[in-house]
Structures are given as C-alpha cells and as structure tokens.
C-alpha positions in Angstrom: 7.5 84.9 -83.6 9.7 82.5 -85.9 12.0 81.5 -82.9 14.6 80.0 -85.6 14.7 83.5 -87.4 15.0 84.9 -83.9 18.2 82.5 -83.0 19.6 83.0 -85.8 19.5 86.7 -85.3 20.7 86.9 -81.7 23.6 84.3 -82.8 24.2 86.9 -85.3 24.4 89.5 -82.7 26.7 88.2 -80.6 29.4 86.9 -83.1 29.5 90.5 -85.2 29.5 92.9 -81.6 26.2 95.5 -83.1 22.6 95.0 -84.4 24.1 97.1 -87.2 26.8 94.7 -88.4 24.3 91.6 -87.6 21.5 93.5 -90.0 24.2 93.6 -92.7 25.8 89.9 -92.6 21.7 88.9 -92.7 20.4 91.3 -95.3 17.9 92.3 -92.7 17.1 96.2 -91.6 18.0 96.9 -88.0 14.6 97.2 -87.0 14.3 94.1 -87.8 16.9 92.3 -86.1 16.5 93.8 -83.1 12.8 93.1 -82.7 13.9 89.5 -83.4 16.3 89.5 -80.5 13.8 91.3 -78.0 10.6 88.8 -79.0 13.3 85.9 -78.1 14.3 87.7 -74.9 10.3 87.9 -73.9 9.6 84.1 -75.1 12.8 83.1 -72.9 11.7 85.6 -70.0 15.5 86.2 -69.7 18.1 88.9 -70.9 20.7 87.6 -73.0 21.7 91.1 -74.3 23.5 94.4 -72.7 22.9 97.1 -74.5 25.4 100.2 -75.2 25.6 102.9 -77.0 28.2 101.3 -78.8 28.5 97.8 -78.5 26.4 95.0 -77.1 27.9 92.0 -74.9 26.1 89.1 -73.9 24.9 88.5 -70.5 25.7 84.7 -69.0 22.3 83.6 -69.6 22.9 84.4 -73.3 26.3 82.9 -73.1 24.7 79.6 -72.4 22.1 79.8 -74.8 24.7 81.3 -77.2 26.6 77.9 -77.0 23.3 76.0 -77.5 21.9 77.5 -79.9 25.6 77.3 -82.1 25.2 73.8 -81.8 21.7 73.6 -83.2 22.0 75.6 -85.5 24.7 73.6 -86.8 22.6 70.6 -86.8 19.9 72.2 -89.1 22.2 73.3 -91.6 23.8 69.9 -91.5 20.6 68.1 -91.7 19.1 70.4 -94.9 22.5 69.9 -96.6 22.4 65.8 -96.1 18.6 66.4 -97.7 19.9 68.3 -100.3 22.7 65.6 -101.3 20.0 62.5 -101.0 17.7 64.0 -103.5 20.6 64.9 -106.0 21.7 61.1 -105.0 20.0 59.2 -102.6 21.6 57.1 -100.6 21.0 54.4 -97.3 19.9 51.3 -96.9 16.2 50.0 -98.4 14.6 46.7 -97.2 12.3 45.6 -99.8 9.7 42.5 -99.7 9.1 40.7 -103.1 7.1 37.9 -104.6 9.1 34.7 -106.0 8.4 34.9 -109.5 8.3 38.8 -109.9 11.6 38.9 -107.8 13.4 36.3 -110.3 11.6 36.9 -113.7 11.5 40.5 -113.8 13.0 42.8 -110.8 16.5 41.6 -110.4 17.3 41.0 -114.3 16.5 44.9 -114.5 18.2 46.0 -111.1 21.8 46.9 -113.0 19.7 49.4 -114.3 18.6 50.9 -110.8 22.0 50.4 -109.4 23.6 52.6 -112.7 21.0 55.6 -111.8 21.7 55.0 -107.6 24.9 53.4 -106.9 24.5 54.5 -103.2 21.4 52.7 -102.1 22.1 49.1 -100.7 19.0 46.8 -101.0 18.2 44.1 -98.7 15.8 42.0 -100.7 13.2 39.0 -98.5 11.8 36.7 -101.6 8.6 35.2 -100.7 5.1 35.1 -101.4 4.3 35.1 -97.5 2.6 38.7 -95.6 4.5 40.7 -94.3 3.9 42.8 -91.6 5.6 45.9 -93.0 6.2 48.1 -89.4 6.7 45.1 -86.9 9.8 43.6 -89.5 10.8 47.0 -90.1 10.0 46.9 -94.2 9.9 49.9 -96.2 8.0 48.1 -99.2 6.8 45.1 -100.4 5.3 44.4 -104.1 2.4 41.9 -104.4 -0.1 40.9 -106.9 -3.8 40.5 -105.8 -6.4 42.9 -103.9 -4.7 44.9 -100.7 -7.6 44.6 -97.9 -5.1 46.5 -95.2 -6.7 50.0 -95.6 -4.0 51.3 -93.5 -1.0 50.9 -96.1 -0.2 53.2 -99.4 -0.9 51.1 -102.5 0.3 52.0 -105.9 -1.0 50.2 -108.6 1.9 49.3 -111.0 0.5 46.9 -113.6 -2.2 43.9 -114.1 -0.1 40.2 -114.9 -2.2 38.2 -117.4 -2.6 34.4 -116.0 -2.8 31.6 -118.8 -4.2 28.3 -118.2 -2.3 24.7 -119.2 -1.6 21.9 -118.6 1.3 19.5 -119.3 0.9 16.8 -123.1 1.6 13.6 -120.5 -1.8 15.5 -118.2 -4.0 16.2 -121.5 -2.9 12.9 -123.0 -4.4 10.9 -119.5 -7.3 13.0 -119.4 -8.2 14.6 -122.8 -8.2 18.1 -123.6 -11.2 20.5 -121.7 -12.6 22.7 -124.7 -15.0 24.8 -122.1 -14.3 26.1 -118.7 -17.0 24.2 -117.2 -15.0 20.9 -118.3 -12.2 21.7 -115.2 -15.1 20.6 -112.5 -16.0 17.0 -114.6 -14.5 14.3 -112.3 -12.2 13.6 -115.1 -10.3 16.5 -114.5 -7.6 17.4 -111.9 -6.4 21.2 -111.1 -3.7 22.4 -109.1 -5.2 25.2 -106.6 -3.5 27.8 -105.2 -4.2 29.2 -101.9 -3.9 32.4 -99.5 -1.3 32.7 -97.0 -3.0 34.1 -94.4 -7.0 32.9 -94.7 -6.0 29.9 -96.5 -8.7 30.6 -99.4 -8.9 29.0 -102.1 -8.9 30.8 -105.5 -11.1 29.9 -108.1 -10.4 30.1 -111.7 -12.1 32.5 -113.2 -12.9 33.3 -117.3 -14.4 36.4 -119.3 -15.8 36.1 -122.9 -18.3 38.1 -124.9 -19.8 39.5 -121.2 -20.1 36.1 -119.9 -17.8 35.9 -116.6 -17.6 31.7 -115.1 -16.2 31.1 -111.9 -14.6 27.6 -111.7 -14.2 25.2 -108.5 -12.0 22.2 -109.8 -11.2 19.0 -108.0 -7.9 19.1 -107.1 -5.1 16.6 -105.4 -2.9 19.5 -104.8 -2.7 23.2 -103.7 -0.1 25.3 -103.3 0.4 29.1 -102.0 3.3 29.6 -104.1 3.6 31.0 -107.9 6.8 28.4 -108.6 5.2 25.4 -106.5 2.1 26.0 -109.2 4.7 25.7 -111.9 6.3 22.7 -110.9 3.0 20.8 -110.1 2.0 21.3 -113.8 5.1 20.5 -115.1 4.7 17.3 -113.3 1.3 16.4 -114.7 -0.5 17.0 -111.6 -3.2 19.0 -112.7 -4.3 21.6 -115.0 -2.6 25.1 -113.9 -3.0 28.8 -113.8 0.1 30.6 -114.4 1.6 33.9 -115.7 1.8 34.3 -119.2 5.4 35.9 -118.3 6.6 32.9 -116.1 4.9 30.0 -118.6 6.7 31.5 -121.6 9.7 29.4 -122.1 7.6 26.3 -121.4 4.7 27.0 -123.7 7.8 27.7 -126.5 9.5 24.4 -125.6 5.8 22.2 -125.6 6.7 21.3 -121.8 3.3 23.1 -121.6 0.2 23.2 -123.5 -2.3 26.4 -123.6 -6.0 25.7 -122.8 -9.1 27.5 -123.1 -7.5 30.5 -125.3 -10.6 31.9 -126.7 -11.5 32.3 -123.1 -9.7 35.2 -121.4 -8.3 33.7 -117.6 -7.7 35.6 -114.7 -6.0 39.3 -114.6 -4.4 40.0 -111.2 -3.2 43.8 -110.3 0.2 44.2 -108.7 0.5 46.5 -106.0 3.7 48.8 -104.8 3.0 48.9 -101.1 4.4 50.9 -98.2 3.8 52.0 -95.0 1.4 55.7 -94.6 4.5 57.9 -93.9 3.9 61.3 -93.9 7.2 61.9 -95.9 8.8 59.2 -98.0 12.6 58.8 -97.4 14.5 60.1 -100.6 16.0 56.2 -101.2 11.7 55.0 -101.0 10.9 57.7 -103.2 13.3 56.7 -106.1 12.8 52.8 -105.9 8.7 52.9 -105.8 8.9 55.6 -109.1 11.5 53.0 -110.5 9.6 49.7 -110.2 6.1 51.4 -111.5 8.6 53.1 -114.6 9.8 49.2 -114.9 6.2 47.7 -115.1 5.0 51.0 -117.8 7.7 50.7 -120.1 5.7 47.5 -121.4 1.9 48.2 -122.6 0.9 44.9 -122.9 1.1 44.5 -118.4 -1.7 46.6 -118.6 -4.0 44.6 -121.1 -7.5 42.9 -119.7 -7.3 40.2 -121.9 -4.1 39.8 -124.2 -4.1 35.8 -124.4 -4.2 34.3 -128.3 -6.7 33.1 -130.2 -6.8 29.0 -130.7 -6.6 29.1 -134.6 -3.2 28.6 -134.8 -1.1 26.5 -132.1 1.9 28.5 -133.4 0.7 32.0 -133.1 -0.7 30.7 -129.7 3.0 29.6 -128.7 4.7 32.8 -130.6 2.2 35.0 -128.4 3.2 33.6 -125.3 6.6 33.7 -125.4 6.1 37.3 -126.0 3.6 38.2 -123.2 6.3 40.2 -120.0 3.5 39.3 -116.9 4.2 37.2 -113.9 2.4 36.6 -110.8 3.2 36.9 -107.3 -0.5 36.1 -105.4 -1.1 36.8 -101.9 -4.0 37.8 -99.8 
C-alpha cells in the first residue's frame, strides 16, 4: 500500500462528502480511491469512514487522524516546494574550510562571481592550512592540496598546482647557484622544509626529467607547515624554497625571487574538493563544489604535469611564471 496515496485519498474523502467527488478532484477512478481508503482502514485496524448510500461522514477515530494527517500533509507539500525554490536558487548558510594561499590568491578574488549566480547563500569561510575534522566542527567542505588518506570522506579532484623551486639573489649570492637537484643536500646549501600538520612529516623535494624521478632531503634551519610561512622564509634568504608557481609569480616578475633547477620539473600537488559521504548533497553544497571545480577548469594550464620554463632565457623563464594560475595549499 502507498500509505501517502492512501492519506491523501481519505483526506480527500472527507473534505469533498463522496468517493465520487474525491475520485474527480484526484483524477483517480472510484475503484481506486476507495480501495485506498479501505487498505488504510486495515493498516490502521480502525474505521475512520461511515458509509451511506449517499454520503460518507467520518467516524471520531478518523476525525483525529483527519486533523493529523492535514497537518502532514501540509508539511510535505511545504517541504517539496522549499526543494523546489533551493534548486531554482539555493539558499542557506555554507561553512567552508580553505587553505591560506588558495583562499587569498584565487577563491575570494573570484567569489563576486559565485555571489552574482547565488546571492542567497552566506559563506562562513575558516582560512588555514590546519585538518579539519569535517563532522565534529560541523563543516560542509574543505579544499586542500595533497593526497586525502581519510577513506571515509568524498574527494573531488579539482586541479594539480605546479610548485617551482627558488631562492632569493642575497641566498644564491652567499651560497652560489645549485645547477642539479642533488646540489640542495651539499652542506653548502640551506632549504626551507615544510611539514604535515598532523604527522609532522617532512616533505621532500622531489624532480622528474627524461624518466629520471630524484627525491631530495636538504639540510634545513627552518620548516614550516604553512604555504605563506614558506614564502616569507625565502624571501628572507633563509633557504632555498618550493612554492607555487601561482603564488611566486609577482616575485619571480619583480627579481625578489630567482627560479632554480628549471629544466627539472618540481613537484605537482592535486587539490582536492572534500566533503563529508552524505547520501544527498544540500542544494547550497551542490552549487559551490561544481563552482570551485568550474573555477580551477576554466584554466588548462592547472592541469599540466610539468609546465615550468626552460632555463635558455631568464626572461621567458620570468614571463612564464608570471603567467602560470597554481597555488598551493599542503596538508596531510
């Protein structure tokens, strides 16, 4: 039995005085109707109908479940109508958790645009680089770069950032300029590591060319677990640095930073859309997460392996880079 049918058809009943009228106002045949209303009376084990000849009234069981089931019925319709408007515009708070540097170099310069297609959704935006724990804070998603381990979360793959590796002139003028990976573990060398969150693992720096993949341990006198901290330190001529091609940019342009290595290709870390395994995403969820993964597409060169310039030309090297839209948010 479809008990909502069955509701609906005794409601029906009662409001238009005869199965007859009731089958009209449904589109149903009579038949029908009143089989509805009898399979509700069995499930109930209760009449809720007197039947005459020529009218039916309701019997104070029914009267009660009459009310009831008004009300309910009420409440559906509301609730399918509220769906109806969210998908047309969604509305509703959205708490969001985002890295540093993709927060501040790429998804709030572009947010006008998400605000001009969904004026009704408020965001609540956390900026960090830290885990989040996406049920216990009550989070509906967080974007981060890296490798998600936590098999229990949805993870859409949005884009691969592009990491380049430098170092500032005052840095390569103390300690000479490496020409070969390899060179970032001689003594003479400094690098600025960066670190997970949560294991507190170090990443090393890694290079591809021709097939041959290196994985670098440098000696460092500082680490960091944060994408701006990393900036700062090389800026500062504490080391040599990993950093997004998007976020070194203005700095490789100015000469505040040199490129290193370029014939090499550095690191390329996958950014992730993540969100908790709901069985249906909220209207508002829906929306954002196709939004942020239309933001990181409309660009092809996210998604290259290995889009860093060649070292024949220090101005094609520095033209390149202010060109390349990546950024890095790591976390484990």
């Amino acid at each position: 039995m479809d008990k909502l049918a069955a509701m609906q058809a005794f409601v029906r009943v009662v409001e238009a005085g005869t199965f007859t009228k009731a089958a009209d106002t449904l589109s149903l045949p009579k038949p029908t109707v009143t089989r509805l209303v009898q399979s509700l009376e069995a499930e109930l084990e209760t009449q809720l109908l007197k039947r005459t000849t020529r009218r039916v009234t309701v019997t104070p069981d029914g009267a009660a479940y009459y009310d009831r089931a008004v009300r309910l019925l009420g409440e559906i319709d509301e609730l399918e109508s509220s769906m109806t408007r969210a998908k047309v515009s969604p509305r509703g708070r959205l708490r969001i958790d985002v890295g540093s540097t993709v927060a501040q170099l790429l998804v709030i310069p572009a947010l006008p645009d998400f605000y001009a297609r969904y004026p009704h959704i408020q965001i609540d935006m956390g900026v960090s680089d830290r885990p989040v724990d996406l049920i216990g804070e009550n989070v509906d998603c967080v974007l981060r770069g890296g490798e998600i381990t936590d098999q229990s979360l949805v993870a859409r793959r949005i884009g691969d950032f592009h990491l380049i590796v430098c170092a500032s002139p005052d840095y390569l003028k103390r300690h000479g300029t490496p020409q070969h990976p390899s060179e970032l573990e001689d003594e003479r060398h400094t690098v600025v590591n960066h670190f997970g969150h949560r294991t507190g693992r170090v990443y090393p720096f890694t290079f591809a060319k021709d097939g041959e993949k290196l994985e670098v341990h440098g000696r460092h006198a500082l680490s960091v677990n944060d994408s701006n901290a990393n900036l700062a330190a090389g800026l500062a001529g504490l080391g040599i640095v990993r950093v997004s091609t998007f976020q070194a940019a203005p700095f490789l342009a100015s000469g505040a930073l040199q490129p290193l290595l370029l014939d090499w290709c550095a690191d390329s870390v996958p950014l992730h859309v993540v969100y908790p395994p709901n069985r249906h995403l909220s209207a508002k969820l829906r929306v954002f997460v196709d939004w942020v993964a239309e933001l990181f597409a409309r660009s092809d060169l996210i998604h290259r392996k290995c889009s860093l310039p060649k070292p024949h030309s220090a101005a094609l090297a520095q033209a390149q880079a202010t060109q390349e839209p990546a950024a890095l948010a790591m976390a484990d």
